[in-house]
C-alpha positions in Angstrom: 0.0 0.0 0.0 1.3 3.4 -0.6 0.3 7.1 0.0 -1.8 7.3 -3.5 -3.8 10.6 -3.7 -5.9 9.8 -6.4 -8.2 6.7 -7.6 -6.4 5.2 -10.9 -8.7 4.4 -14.4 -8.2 1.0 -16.2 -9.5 1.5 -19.7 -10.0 -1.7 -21.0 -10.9 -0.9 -24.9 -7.0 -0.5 -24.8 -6.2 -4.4 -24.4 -6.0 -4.7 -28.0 -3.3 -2.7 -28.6 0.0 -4.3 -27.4 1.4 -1.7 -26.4 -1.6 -0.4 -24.6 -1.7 -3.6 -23.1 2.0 -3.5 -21.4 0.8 -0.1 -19.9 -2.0 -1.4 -18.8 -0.4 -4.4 -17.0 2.1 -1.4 -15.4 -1.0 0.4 -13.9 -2.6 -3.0 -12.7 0.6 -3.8 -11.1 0.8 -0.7 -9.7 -3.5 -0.6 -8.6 -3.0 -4.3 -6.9 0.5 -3.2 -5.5 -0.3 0.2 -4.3 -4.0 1.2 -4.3 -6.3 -1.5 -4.2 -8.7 -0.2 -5.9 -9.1 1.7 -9.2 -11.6 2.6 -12.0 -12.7 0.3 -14.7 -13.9 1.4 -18.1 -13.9 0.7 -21.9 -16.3 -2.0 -20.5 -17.7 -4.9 -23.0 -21.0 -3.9 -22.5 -23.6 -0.7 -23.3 -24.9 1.6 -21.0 -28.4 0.0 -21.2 -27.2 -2.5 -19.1 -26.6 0.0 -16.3 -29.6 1.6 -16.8 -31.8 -1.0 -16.7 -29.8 -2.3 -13.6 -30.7 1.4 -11.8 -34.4 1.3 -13.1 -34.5 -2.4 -11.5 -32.5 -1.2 -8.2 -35.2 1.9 -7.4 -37.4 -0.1 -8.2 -37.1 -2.8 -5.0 -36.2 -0.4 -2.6 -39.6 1.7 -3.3 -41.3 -1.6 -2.8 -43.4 -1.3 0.7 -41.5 -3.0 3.2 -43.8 -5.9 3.8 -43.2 -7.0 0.5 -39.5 -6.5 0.6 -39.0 -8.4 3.9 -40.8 -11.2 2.3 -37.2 -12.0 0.9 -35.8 -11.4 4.5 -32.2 -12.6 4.7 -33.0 -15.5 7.3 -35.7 -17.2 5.1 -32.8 -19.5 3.8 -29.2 -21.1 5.0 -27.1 -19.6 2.4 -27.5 -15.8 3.4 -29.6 -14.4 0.4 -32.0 -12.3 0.8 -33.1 -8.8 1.9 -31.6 -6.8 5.3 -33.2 -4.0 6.5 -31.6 -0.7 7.8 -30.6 -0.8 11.0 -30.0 -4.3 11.4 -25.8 -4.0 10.7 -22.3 -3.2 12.3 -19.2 -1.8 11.3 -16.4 -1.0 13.9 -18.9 -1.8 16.7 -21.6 1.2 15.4 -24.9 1.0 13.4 -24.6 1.1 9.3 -27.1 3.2 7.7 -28.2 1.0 4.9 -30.8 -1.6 3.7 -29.6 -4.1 0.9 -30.8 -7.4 -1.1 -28.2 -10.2 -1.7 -28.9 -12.5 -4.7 -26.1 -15.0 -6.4 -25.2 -16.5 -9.4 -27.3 -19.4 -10.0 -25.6 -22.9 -9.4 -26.2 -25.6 -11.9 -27.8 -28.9 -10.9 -28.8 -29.7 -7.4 -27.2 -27.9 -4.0 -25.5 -31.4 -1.4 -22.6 -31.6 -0.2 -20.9 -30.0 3.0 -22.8 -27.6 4.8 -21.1 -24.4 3.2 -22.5 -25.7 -0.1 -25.4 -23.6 1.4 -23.7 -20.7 0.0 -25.2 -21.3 -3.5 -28.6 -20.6 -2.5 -31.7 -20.5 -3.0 -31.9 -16.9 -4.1 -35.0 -15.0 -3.4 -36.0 -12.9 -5.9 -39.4 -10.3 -6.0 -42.4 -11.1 -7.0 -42.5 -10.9 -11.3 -45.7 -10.0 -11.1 -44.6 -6.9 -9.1 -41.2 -6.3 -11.1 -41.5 -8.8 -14.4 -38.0 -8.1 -15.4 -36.2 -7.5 -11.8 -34.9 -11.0 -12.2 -33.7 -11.4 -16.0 -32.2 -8.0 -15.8 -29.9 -8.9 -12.6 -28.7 -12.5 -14.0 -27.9 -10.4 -17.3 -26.1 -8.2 -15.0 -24.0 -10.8 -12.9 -23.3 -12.6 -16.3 -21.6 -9.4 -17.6 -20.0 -8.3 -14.6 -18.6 -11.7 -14.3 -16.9 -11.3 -17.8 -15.1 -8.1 -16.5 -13.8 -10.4 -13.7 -12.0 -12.7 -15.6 -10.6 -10.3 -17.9 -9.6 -8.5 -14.9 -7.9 -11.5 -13.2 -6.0 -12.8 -16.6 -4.5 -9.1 -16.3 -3.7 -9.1 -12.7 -1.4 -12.3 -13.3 0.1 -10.5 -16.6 0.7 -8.0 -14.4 2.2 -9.6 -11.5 4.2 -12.4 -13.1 2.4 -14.9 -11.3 1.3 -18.6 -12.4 -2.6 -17.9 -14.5 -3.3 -21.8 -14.7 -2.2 -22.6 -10.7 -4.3 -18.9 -9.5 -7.3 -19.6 -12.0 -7.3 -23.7 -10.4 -7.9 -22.1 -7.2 -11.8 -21.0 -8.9 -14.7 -23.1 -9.9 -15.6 -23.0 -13.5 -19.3 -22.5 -12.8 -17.8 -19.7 -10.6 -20.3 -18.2 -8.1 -20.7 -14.2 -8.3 -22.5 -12.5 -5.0 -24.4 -9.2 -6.4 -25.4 -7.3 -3.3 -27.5 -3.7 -4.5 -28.0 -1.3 -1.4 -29.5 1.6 -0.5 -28.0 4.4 2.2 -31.0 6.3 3.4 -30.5 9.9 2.7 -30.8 11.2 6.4 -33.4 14.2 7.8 -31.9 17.7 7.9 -32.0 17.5 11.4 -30.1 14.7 12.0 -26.7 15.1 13.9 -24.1 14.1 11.7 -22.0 12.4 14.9 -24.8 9.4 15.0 -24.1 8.9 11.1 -22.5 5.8 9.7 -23.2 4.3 5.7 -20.5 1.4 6.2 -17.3 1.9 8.3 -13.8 0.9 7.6 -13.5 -2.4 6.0 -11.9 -4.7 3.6 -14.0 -7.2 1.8 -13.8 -10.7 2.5 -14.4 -11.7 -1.6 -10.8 -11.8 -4.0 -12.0 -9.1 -5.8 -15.7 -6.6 -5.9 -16.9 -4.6 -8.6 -18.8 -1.6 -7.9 -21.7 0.3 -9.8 -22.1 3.4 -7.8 -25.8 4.0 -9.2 -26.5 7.7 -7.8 -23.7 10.8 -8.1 -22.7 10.7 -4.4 -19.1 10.9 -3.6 -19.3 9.0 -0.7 -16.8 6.0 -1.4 -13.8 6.3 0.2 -9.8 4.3 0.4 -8.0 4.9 3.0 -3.9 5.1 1.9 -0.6 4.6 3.7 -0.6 7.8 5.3 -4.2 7.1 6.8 -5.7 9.6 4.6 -9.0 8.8 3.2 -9.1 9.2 -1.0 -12.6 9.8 -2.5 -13.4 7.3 -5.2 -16.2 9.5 -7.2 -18.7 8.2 -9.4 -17.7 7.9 -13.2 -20.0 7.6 -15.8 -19.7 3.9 -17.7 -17.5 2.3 -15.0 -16.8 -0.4 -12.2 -15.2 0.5 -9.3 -12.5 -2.6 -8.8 -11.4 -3.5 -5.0 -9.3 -6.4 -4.2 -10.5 -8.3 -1.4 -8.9 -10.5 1.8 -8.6 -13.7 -0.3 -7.3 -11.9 -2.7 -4.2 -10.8 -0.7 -3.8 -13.8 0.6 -4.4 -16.6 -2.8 -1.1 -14.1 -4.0 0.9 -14.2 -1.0 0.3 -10.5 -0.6 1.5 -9.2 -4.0 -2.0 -8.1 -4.0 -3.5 -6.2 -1.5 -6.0 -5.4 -0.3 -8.2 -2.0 -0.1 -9.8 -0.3 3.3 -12.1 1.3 2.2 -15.4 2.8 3.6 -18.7 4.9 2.6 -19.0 8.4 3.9 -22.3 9.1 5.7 -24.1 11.4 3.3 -24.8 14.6 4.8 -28.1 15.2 6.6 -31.1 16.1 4.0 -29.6 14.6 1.1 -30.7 12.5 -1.4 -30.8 8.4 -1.4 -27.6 6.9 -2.2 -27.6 3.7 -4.2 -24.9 1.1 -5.3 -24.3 -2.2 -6.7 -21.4 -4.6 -6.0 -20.6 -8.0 -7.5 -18.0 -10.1 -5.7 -16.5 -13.5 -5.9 -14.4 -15.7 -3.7 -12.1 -18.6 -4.3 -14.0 -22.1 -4.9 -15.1 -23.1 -1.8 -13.6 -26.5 -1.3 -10.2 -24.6 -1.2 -8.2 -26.0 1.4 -4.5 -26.2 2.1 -5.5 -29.5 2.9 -6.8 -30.7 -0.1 -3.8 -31.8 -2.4 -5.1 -29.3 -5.5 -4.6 -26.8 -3.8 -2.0 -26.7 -1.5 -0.1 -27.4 -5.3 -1.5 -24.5 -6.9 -0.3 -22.5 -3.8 2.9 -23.7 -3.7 2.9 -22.7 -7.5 2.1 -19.0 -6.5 4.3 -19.2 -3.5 7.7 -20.1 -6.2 6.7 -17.3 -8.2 6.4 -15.0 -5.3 9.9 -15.5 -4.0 11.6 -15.2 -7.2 9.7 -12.0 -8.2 9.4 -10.2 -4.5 12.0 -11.0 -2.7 11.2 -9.7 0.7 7.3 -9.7 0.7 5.7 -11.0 3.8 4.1 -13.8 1.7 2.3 -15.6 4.6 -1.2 -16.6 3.9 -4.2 -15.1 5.7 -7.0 -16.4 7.5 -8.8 -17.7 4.6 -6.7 -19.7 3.8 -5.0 -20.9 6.9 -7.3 -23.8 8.2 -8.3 -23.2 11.8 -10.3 -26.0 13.7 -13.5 -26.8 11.6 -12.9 -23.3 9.3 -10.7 -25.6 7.0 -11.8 -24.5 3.5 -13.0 -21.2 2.1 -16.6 -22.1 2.2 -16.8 -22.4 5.8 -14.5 -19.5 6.4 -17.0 -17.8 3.8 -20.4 -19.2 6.0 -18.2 -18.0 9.4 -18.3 -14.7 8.5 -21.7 -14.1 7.8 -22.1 -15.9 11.2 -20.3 -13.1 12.7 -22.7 -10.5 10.9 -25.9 -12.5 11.5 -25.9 -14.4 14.5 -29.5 -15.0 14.7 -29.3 -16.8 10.9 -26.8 -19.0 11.9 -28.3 -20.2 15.4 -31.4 -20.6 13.1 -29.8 -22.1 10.2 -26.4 -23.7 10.9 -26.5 -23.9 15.3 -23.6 -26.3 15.2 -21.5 -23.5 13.9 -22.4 -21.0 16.5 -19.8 -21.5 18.8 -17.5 -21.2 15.9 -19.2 -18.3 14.4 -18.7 -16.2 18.2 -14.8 -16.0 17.5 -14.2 -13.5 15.0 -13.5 -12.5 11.4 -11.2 -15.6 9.8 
């Protein structure tokens, strides 16, 4: 991490070009090295697609709120579903948000261990309230999802390390988390002190991509220095952040962004965003043969390229008791968030669940 003063911009219609492309893979070096986080455009896909996504978005969240706790978070095991506002925490205080969490759809049927929850169901609204809510998110995740792995073939270009043994480390039906959230725009009189969107965090995914829907500069990454960098909106793009797993499936080559949103000053307007994310494939374990190879893979290339680094994996990937594999890491930390889902859902995992972020 350094002390960055300004958000950088990917601009992916340059790919073609190879010497656009070497520049590129300078600045993504220097965005997973240094930043974190940067803007995406040149994007393979129209602005219709984010405008229908922002119709669609406004849409739910001016849905009364019987109908939109129908899809409440706890109706299912796999932590999908709507939260209301108020019902969060961030550093110990109260986020200001509601959101609705839906996935990429698994094929075939969901067995296996219990984190295999994590696939879903997803609820979805009622299409006889909003017909095309549902086609116009999966068309959404689908695109996104392309970005991704165009994104992740040039973070390994950039770095120098292995594509096959960090792209082994995925599933090829590869599941992508589309959370779309509204920050209440808070009364005039409201006193600014007992404000919070979302505090200081880093994401638990390997890397999210942002859609910040409404013109609020309110996204924020915090650099070296402690400073906090705003990250305004920008027309046609993604906002990129690389996530825990992230940093720790590269050794730390990568690393990854604190960032937070800014309350929104009292009497303004509704904020809205929407942010796709993706993890390693949940049966990754550096006890399962695969991929303590793939890691050791990374690891070689690590050494010879950084010398130095502290290339130590993190929690995800360091097994601790029954957290062994990303998907229960993955299914502890929404434990952590929702403790009355997982006493509900998944009780044998409470006690586990009670001792932190992994």
């Amino acid at each position: 991490m350094s002390d960055f003063t300004a958000i950088p911009t990917l601009d992916l219609s340059l790919l073609g070009d190879p010497d656009e492309r070497k520049a590129l893979q300078r600045l993504m070096l220097h965005v997973v090295r240094d930043v974190g986080m940067c803007y995406v455009t040149g994007l393979p896909f129209g602005q219709e697609v984010f405008g229908k996504a922002k119709v669609e978005c406004e849409a739910f969240f001016n849905l009364p709120e019987q109908e939109k706790k129908k899809l409440d978070i706890g109706n299912v095991p796999g932590f999908l579903g709507y939260t209301a506002v108020g019902t969060e925490y961030t550093d110990s205080k109260i986020d200001t948000r509601e959101h609705l969490t839906v996935a990429h759809p698994i094929p075939g049927e969901i067995e296996g261990p219990v984190y295999q929850n994590l696939w879903g169901p997803t609820q979805w609204p009622d299409p006889t309230i909003l017909p095309e809510f549902t086609s116009s998110f999966k068309n959404y995740m689908e695109e996104v999802a392309r970005v991704e792995k165009v994104l992740r073939d040039l973070m390994t270009e950039a770095t120098g390390l292995n594509r096959d043994a960090l792209n082994s480390l995925f599933d090829q039906t590869q599941q992508y988390r589309m959370r779309m959230i509204k920050y209440p725009g808070p009364p005039a009189s409201t006193s600014a002190e007992d404000l919070q969107a979302l505090g200081a965090h880093q994401d638990h995914t390997f890397v999210t991509l942002i859609y910040q829907v409404t013109d609020h500069v309110a996204l924020q990454a915090r650099n070296s220095k402690g400073d906090w960098i705003d990250c305004p909106p920008k027309p046609g793009s993604l906002v990129f952040v690389v996530g825990k797993s992230g940093q720790a499936a590269t050794f730390g080559v990568c690393s990854a962004a604190t960032h937070r949103v800014a309350a929104l000053a009292p009497g303004s307007t509704d904020r809205y965003s929407i942010s796709v994310g993706t993890n390693l494939r949940y049966d990754a374990s550096v006890l399962l043969p695969s991929t303590k190879q793939a890691l050791e893979t990374i690891q070689r290339g690590v050494d010879a390229r950084y010398p130095g680094i502290e290339n130590e994996l993190n929690g995800y990937l360091n097994p601790l008791g029954p957290l062994d594999t990303v998907g229960m890491k993955v299914l502890h930390n929404y434990g952590v968030s929702y403790p009355e889902i997982m006493e509900r859902w998944h009780p044998e995992l409470v006690q586990t669940a009670g001792t932190g972020n992994a």
